[in-house]
Backbone bond lengths (Angstrom), bond angles and torsions (degrees), N, CA, C in turn:
res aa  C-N    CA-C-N  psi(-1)  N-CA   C-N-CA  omega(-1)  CA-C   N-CA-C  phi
1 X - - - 1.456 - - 1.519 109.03 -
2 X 1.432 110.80 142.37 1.750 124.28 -167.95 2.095 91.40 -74.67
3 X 1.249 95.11 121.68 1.401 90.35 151.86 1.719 127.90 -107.90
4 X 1.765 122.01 145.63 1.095 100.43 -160.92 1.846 104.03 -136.36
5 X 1.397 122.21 108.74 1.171 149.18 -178.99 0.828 106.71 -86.25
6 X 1.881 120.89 118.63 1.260 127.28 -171.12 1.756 108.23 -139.30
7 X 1.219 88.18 126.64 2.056 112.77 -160.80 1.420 103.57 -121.10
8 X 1.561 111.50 138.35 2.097 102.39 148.97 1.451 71.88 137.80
9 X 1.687 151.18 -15.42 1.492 126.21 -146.10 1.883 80.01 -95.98
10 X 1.573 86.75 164.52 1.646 110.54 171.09 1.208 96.32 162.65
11 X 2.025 106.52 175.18 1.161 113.23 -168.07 1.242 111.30 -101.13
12 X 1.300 104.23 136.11 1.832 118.64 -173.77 1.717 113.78 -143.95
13 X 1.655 109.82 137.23 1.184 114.24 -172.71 1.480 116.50 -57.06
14 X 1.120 104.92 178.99 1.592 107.71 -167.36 1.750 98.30 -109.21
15 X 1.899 96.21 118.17 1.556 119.41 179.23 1.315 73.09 134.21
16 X 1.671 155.78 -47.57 1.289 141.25 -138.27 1.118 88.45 -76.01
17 X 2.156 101.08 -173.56 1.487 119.54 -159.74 1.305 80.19 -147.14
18 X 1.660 101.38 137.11 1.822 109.17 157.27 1.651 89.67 -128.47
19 X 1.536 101.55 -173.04 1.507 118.50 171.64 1.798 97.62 -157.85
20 X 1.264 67.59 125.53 1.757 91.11 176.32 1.457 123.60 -82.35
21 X 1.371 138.61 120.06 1.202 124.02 -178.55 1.954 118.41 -96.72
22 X 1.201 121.86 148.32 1.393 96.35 165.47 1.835 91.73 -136.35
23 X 1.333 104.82 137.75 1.063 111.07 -178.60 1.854 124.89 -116.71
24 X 0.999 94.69 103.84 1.859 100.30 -177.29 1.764 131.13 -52.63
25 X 0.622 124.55 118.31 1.579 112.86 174.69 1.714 97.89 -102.42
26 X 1.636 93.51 164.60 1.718 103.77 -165.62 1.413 87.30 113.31
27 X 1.795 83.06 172.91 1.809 108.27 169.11 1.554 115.05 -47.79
28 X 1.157 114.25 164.57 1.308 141.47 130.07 1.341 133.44 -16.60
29 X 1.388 82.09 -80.14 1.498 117.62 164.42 1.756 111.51 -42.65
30 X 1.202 106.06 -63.53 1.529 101.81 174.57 1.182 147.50 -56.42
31 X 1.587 91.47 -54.41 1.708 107.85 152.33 1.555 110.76 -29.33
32 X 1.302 126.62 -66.63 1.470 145.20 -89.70 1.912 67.20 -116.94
33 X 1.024 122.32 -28.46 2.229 126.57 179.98 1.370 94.52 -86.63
34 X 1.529 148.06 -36.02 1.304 144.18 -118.17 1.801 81.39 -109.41
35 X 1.990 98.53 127.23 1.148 95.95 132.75 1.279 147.76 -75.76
36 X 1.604 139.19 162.63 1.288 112.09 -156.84 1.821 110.42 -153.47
37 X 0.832 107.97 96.10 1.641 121.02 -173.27 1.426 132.28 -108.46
38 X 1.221 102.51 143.53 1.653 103.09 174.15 1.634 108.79 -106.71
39 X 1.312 89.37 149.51 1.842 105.75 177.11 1.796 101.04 -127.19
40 X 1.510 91.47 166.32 1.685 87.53 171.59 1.860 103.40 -139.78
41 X 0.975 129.82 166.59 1.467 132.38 143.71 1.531 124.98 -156.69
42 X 1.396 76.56 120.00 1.628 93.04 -179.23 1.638 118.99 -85.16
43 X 1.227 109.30 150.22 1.600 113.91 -173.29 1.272 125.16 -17.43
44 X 1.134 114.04 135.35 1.840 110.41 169.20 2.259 90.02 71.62
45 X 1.094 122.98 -22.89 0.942 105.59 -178.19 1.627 151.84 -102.23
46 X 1.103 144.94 -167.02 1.913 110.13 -176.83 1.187 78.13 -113.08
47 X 1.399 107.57 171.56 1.468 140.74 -163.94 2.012 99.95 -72.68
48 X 1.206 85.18 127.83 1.996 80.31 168.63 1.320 120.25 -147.95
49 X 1.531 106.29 148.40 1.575 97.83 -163.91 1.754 105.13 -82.90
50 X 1.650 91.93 172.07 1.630 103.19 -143.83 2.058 86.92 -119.76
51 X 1.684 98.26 -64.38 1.059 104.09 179.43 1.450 133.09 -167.64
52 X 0.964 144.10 141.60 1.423 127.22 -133.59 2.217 89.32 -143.14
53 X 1.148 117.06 148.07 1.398 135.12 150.18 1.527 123.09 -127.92
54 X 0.725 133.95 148.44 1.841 153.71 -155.00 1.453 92.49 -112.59
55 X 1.386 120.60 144.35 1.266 128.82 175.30 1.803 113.62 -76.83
56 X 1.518 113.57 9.35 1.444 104.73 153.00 1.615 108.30 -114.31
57 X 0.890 117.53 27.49 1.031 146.91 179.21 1.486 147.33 26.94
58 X 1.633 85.04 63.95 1.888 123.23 -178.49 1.514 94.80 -77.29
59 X 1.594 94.90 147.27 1.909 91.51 -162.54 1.931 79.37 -123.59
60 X 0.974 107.17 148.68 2.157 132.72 165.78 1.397 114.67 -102.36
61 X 1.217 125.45 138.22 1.572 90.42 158.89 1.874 84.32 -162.28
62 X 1.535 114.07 148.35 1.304 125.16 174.77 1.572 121.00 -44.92
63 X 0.884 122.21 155.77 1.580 119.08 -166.26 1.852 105.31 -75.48
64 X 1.200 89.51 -49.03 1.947 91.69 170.24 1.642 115.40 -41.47
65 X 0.970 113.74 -45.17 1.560 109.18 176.52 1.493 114.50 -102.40
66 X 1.635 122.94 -5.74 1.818 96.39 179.95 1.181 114.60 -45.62
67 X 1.218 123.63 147.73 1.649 131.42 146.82 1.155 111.00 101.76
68 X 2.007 121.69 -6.68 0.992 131.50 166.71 1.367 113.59 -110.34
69 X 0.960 127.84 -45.81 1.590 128.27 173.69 2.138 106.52 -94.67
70 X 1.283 98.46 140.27 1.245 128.08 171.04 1.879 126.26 -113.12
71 X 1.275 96.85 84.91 1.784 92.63 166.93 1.573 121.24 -70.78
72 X 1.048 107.42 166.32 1.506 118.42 -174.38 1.682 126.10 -174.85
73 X 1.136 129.48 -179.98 1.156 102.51 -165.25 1.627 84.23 -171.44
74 X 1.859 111.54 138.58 1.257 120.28 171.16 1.488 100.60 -125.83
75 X 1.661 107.09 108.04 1.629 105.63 -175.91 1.688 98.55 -87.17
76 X 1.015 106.29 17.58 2.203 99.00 175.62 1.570 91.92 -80.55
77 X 1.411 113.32 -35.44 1.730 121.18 -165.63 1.308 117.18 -112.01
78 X 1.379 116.97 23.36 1.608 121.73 -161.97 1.250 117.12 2.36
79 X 1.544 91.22 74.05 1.712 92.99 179.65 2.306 94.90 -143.97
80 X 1.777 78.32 151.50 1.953 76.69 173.38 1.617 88.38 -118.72
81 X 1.508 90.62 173.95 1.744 107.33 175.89 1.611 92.72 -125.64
82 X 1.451 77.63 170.27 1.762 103.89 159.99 1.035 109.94 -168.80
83 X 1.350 101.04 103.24 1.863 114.45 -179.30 1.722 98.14 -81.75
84 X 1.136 105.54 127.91 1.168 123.09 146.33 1.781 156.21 -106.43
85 X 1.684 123.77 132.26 1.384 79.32 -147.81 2.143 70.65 -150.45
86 X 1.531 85.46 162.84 1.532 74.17 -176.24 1.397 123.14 90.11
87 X 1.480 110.70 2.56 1.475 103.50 -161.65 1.454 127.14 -83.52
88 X 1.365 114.83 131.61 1.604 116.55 -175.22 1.666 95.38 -82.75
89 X 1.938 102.24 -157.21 1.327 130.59 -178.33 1.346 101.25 -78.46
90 X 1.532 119.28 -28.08 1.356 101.12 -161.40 1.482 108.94 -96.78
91 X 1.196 116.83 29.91 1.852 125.69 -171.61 1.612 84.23 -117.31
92 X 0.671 126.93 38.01 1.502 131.49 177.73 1.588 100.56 -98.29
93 X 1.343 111.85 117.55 1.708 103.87 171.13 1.842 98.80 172.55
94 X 1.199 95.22 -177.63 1.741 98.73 177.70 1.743 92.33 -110.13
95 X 1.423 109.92 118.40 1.367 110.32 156.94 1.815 138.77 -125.57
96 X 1.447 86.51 153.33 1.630 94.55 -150.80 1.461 103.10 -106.94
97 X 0.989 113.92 145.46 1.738 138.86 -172.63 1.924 90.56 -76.98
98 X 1.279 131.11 141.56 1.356 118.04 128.86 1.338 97.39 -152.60
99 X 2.038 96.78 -175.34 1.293 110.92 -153.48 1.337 95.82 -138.20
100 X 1.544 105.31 154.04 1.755 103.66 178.87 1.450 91.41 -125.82
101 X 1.117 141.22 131.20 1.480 144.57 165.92 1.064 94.96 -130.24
102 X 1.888 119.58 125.47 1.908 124.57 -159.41 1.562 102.91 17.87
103 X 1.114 109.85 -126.75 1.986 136.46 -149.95 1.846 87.94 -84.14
104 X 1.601 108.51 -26.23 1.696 86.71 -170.56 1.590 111.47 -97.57
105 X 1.579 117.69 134.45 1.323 126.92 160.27 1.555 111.55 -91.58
106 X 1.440 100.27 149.91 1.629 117.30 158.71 1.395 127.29 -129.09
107 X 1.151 116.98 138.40 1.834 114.73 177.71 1.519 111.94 -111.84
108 X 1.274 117.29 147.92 1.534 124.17 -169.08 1.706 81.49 -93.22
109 X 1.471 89.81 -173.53 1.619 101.88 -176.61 1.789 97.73 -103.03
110 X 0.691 125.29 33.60 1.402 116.13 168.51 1.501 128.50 80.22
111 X 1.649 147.94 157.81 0.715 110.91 164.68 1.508 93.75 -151.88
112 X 1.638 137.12 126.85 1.372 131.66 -157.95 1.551 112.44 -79.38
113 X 1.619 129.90 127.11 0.862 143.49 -177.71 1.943 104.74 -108.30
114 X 2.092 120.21 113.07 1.048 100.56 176.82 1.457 101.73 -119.16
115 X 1.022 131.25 173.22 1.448 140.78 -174.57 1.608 94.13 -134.48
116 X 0.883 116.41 130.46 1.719 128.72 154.10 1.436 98.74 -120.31
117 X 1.732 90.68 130.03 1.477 112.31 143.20 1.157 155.79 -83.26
């Protein structure tokens, strides 16, 4: 089973840039099939996806953040990013890395992203 460790959150003013890391353990090999997405949810709120890349590596991403956030993915290091940049109040949330490899998903433990204005 993919495990998924997720690093890079802290608090940063609003216009700043972080990048989030999530880092996989397992093969290569596995990673290297796994789709791989970020979600966020902020207080009081349900979880929603943020942005997603495909292991040939076509990138999605919610309309609230195109053009500000950038996913990506280095399968030498089974690891994804999510650069973020531009960020207001409302990118405020805990967000989590997961992975779809066929029928199985995984979720990282989260990692809190705050913005002050």
């Amino acid at each position: 089973q993919v495990q998924l460790v997720e690093s890079g959150g802290g608090l940063v003013q609003a216009g700043g840039s972080l990048r989030l890391s999530c880092a996989a353990s397992g093969t290569a090999s596995v990673f290297n099939i796994a789709t791989m997405a970020w979600y966020r949810q902020a207080p009081g709120k349900q979880r929603r996806f943020v942005a997603q890349i495909t292991s040939g590596g076509s990138t999605h991403y919610v309309d609230s953040v195109r053009g500000r956030f950038t996913i990506s993915r280095d399968n030498a290091k089974n690891t994804v990013y999510l650069q973020m940049n531009s960020l207001n109040a409302e990118d405020t949330a805990v967000y989590y890395c997961y992975a779809a490899i066929g029928d199985r998903t995984q979720w990282g433990q989260g990692t809190q992203v705050t913005v002050s204005s």
